[in-house]
C-alpha positions in Angstrom: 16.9 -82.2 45.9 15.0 -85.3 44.9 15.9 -86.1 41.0 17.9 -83.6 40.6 20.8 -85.5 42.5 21.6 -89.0 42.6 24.5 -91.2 44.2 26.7 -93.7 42.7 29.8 -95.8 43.9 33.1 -93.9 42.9 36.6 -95.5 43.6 38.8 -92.1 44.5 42.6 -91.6 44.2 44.2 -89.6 45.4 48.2 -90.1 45.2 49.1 -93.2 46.4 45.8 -93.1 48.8 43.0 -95.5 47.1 39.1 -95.0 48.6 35.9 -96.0 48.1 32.6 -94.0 48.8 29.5 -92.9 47.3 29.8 -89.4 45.0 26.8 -87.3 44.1 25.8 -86.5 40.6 23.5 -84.4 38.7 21.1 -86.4 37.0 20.6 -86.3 33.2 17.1 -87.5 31.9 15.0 -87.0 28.8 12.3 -84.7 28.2 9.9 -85.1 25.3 8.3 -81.5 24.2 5.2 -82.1 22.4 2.6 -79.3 21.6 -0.9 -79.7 20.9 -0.6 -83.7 21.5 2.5 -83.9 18.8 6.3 -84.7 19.7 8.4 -81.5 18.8 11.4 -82.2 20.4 13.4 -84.4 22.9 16.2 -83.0 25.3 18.2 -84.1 27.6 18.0 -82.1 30.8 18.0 -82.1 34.6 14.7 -82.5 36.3 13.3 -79.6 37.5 11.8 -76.3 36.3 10.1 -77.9 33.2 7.3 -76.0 32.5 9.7 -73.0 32.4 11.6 -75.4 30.3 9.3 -75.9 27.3 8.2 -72.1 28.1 11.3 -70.7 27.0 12.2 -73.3 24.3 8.9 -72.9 22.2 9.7 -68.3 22.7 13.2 -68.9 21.6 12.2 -71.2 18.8 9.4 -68.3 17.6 7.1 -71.1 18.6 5.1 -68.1 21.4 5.8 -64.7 22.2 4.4 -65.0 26.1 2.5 -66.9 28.1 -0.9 -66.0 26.8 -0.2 -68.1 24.3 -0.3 -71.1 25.9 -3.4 -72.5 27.7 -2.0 -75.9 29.8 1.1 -77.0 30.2 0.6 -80.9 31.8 2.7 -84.1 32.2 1.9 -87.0 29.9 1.8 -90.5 31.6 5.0 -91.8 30.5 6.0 -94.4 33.5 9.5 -96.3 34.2 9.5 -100.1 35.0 8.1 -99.6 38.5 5.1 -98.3 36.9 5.9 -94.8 38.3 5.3 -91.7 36.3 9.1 -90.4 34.6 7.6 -86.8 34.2 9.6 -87.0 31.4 6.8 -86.0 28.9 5.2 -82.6 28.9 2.8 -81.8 26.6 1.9 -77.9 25.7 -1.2 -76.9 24.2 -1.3 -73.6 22.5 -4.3 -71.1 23.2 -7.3 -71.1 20.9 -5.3 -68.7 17.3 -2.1 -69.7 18.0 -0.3 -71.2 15.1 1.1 -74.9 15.6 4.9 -74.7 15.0 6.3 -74.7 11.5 7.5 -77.4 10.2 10.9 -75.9 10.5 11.1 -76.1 14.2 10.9 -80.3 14.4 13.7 -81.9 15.2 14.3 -85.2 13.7 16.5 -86.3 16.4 17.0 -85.4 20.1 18.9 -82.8 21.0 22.1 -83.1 23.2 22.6 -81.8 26.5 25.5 -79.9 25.0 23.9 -78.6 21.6 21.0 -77.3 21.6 20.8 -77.3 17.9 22.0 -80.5 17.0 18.8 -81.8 14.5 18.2 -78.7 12.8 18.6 -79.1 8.7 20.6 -75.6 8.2 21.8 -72.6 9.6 19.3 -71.1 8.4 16.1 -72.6 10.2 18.1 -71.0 13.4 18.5 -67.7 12.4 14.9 -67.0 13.2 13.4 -63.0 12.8 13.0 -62.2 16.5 9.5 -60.2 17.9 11.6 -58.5 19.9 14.6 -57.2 19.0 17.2 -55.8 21.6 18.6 -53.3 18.9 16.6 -50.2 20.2 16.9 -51.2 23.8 19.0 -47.9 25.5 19.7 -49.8 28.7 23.5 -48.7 30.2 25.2 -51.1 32.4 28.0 -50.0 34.5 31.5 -52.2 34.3 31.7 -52.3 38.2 28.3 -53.7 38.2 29.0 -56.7 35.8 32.1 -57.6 37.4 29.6 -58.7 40.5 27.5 -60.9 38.3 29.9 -63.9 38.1 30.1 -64.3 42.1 26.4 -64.0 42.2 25.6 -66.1 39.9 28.3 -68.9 41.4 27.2 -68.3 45.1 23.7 -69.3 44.3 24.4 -72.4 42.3 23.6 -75.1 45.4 23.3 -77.9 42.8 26.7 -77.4 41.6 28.0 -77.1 45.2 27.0 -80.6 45.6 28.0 -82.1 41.9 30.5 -79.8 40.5 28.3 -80.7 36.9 25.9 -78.1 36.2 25.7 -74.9 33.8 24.1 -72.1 35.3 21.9 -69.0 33.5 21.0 -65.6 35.6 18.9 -62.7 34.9 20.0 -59.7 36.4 18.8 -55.9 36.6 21.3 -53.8 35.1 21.7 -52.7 38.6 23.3 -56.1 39.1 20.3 -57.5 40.9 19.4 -61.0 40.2 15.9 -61.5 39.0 16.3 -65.3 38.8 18.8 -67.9 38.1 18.3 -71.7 36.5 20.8 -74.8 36.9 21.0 -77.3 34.5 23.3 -80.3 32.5 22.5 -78.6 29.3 23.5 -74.6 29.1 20.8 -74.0 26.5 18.3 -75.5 28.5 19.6 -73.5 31.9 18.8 -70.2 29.3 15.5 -71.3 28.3 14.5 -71.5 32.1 15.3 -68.4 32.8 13.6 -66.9 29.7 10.7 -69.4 30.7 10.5 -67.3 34.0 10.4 -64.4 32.2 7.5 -65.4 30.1 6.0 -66.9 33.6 6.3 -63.0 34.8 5.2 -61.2 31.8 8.5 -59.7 31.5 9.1 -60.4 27.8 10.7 -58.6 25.8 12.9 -58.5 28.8 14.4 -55.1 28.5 16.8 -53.4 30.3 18.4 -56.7 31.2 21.5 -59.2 31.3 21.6 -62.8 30.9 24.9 -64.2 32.3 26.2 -67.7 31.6 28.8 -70.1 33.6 30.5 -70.7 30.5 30.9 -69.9 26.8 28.5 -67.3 24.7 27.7 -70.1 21.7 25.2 -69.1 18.6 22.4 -70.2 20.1 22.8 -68.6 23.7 23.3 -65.7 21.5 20.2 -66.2 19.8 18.2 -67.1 22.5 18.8 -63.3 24.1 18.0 -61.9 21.1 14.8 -63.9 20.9 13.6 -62.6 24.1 14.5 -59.3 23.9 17.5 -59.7 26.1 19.9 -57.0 25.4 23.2 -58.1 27.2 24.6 -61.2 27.1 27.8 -61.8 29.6 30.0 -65.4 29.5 32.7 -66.4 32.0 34.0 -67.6 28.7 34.9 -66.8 24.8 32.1 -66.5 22.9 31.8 -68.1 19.0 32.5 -65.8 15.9 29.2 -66.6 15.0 27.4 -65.2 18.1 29.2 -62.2 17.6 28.4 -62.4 13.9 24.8 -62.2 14.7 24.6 -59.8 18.1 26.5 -57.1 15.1 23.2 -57.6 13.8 20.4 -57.7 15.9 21.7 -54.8 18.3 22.7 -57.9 21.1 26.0 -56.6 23.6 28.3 -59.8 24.0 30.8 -59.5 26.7 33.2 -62.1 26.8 35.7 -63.7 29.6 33.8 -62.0 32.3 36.1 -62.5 35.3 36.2 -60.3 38.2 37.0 -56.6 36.8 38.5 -57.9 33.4 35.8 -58.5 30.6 36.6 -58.1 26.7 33.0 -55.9 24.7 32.8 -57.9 21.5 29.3 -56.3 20.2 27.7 -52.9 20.6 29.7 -51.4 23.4 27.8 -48.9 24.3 26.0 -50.3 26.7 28.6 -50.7 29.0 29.8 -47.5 30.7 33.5 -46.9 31.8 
């Protein structure tokens, strides 16, 4: 697994039984987004996938609308102590009438594995006007079939097998087939590697499918979907008021506390047949 995993001395007890032994843990580093040679933003994340990474953060931020808009994606030489490279820096450049981002999207600070909009100066700069709004999108998805998603979606987390500390984001047919699934420390960052994929397979807008989460449907998750034309959005958790707030608007389906055959349909209800 290379950097995705790392070990570390752990003292374990359990009861009155004391041990000691190495534990494995899913490793948290920086990366620093820069576009066209200038920082944008910093987050922290697990290793891996990063190019889908800054794919899907620059579409949800309105940044792109596909991967024709970009023309490289490359590492910057950032190196450790040792002199080795971190490939902790990745730097986009945008394709030749592409506009640089607005000034809007900057972050001033880095952005927390836990909020991805942490830095933003108002609510506001995150209610961005998606391209590609789900709201006309007449994609039915049958109950049965959602109650598979969770299992599927846990049975091909192998990170979290071995660390027990990792959010996971699927994309699945409304047949319930999974079109690809993305581990990660950060739960926004797991969602914009999947949408990253996406843009990688010229499948945005990405109709006629669901994004399901490990855990909770926050603002941002919600917005993310909406972003990319996603038109279902399924938690194994509650979602916020606010993400419903917004799917009542942009025509998004939340479904909420996804677990086995029970579900609660917070948002345009429709979509899910009975």
């Amino acid at each position: 697994m290379g950097r995705i995993t790392a070990r570390r001395p752990v003292v374990r007890i359990r009861g009155s039984h004391e041990s000691s032994r190495p534990d494995t843990l899913v490793v948290e580093e920086p990366l620093e987004i820069r576009v066209n040679g200038s920082a944008l933003a910093v987050t922290m994340r697990t290793p891996g996938h990063d190019v889908e990474l800054a794919h899907g953060f620059l579409l949800t931020e309105g940044v792109i609308s596909g991967r024709d808009n970009i023309a490289v994606a490359r590492y910057c030489d950032g190196v450790d102590d040792e002199g080795q490279n971190t490939y902790n820096v990745l730097d986009v450049t945008l394709a030749e009438g592409v506009a640089p981002p607005e000034p809007g999207v900057e972050r001033n600070f880095y952005t927390t594995s836990s909020c991805g909009v942490c830095g933003k100066g108002s609510l506001d700069a995150v209610r961005l006007k998606s391209r590609f709004s789900p709201a006309g999108d007449d994609v039915r998805v049958k109950a049965s079939v959602l109650a598979t998603m969770p299992g599927t979606l846990r049975e091909s987390q192998k990170v979290f097998d071995s660390t027990g500390g990792l959010h996971a984001a699927g994309l699945f047919d409304a047949d319930g087939t999974m079109l690809a699934l993305r581990e990660d420390v950060g739960r926004h960052n797991a969602v914009d590697k999947v949408v990253g994929w996406a843009a990688s397979q010229d499948r945005i807008p990405a109709a006629g499918t669901v994004l399901m989460v490990s855990g909770r449907a926050s603002f941002e998750l919600a917005q993310k979907a909406v972003m990319a034309g996603i038109p279902v959005l399924a938690a194994v958790s509650a979602p916020s008021s606010l993400a419903v707030d917004l799917a009542d608007e942009s025509g998004l389906t939340v479904v909420g506390f996804l677990r086995g055959e029970n579900m609660n349909l917070y948002s345009h209800t429709h979509r899910i047949t009975r």
